[in-house]
C-alpha positions as YAML, in Angstrom:
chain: A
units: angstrom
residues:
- id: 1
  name: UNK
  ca: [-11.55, 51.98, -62.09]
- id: 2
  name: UNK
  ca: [-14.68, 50.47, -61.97]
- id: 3
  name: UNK
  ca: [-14.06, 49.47, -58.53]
- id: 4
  name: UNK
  ca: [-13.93, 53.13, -57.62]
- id: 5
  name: UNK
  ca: [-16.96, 54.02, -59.56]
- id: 6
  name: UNK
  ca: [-18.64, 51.01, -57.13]
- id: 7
  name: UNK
  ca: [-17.18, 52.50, -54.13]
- id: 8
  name: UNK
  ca: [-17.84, 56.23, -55.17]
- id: 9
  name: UNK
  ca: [-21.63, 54.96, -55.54]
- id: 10
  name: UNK
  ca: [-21.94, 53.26, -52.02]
- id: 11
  name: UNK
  ca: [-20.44, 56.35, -50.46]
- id: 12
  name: UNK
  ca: [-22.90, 58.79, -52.09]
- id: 13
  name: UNK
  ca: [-25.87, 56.40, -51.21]
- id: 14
  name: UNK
  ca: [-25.13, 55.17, -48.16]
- id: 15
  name: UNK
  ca: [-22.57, 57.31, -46.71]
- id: 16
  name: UNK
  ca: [-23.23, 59.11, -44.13]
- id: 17
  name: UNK
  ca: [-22.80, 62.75, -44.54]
- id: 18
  name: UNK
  ca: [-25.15, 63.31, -41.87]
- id: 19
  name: UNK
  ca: [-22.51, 65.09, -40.02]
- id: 20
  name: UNK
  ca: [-21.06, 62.59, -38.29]
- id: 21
  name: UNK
  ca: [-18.28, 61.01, -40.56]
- id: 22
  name: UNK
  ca: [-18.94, 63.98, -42.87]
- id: 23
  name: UNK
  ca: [-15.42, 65.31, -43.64]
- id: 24
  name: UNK
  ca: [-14.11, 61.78, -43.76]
- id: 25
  name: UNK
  ca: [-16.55, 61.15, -46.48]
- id: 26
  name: UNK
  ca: [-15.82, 63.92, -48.11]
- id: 27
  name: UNK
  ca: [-12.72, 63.58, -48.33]
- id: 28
  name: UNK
  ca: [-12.55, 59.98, -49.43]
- id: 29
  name: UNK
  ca: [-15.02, 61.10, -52.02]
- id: 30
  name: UNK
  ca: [-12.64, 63.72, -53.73]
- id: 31
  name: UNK
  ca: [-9.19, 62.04, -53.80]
- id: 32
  name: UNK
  ca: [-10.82, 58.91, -55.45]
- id: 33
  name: UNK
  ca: [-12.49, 61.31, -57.94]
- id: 34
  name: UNK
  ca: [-9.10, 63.02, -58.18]
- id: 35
  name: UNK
  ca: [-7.29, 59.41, -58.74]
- id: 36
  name: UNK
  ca: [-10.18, 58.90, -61.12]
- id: 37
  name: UNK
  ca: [-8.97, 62.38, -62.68]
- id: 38
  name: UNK
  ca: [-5.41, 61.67, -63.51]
- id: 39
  name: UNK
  ca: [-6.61, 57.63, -64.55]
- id: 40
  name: UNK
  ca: [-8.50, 59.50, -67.67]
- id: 41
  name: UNK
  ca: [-6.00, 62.13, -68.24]
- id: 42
  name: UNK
  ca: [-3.45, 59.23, -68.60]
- id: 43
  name: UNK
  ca: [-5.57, 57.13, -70.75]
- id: 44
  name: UNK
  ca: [-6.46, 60.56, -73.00]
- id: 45
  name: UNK
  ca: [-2.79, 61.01, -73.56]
- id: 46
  name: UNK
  ca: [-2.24, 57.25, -74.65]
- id: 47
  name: UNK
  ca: [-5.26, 58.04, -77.03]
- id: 48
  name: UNK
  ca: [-3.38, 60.75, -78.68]
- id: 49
  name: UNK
  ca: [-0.32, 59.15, -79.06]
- id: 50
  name: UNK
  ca: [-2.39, 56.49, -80.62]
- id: 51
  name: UNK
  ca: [-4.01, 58.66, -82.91]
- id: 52
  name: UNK
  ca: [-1.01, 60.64, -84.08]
- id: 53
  name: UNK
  ca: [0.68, 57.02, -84.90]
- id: 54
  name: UNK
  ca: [-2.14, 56.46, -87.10]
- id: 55
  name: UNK
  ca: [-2.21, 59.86, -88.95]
- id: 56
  name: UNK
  ca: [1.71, 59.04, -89.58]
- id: 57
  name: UNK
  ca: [0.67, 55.99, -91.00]
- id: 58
  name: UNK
  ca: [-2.16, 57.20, -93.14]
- id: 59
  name: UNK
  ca: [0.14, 60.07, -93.78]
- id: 60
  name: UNK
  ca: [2.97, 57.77, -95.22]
- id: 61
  name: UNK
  ca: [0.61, 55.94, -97.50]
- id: 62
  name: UNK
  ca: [-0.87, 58.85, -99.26]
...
């Protein structure tokens, strides 16, 4: 992930979006941030499964 984040940054500042390799960039740009998307959405998930573990727990010892 934080490779992408690294990569994401070097494409915004020195990609070239001048129009020449402008699509390309682009795109690149917006499938990592998509990959970065589902990476979150998949740890937020884990999170909650986490969480609801722990609320049985607590739950249980009441």
């Amino acid at each position: 992930l934080e490779a992408d984040i690294a990569h994401l940054n070097a494409l915004l500042l020195n990609g070239s979006l001048d129009g020449s390799h402008e699509t390309e960039d682009l795109t690149e740009i917006l499938a990592r941030l998509d990959s970065a998307d589902g990476v979150a959405k998949g740890i937020e998930g884990r999170l909650d499964g986490i969480l609801g573990t722990l609320d049985n727990i607590l739950s249980s010892l009441e």
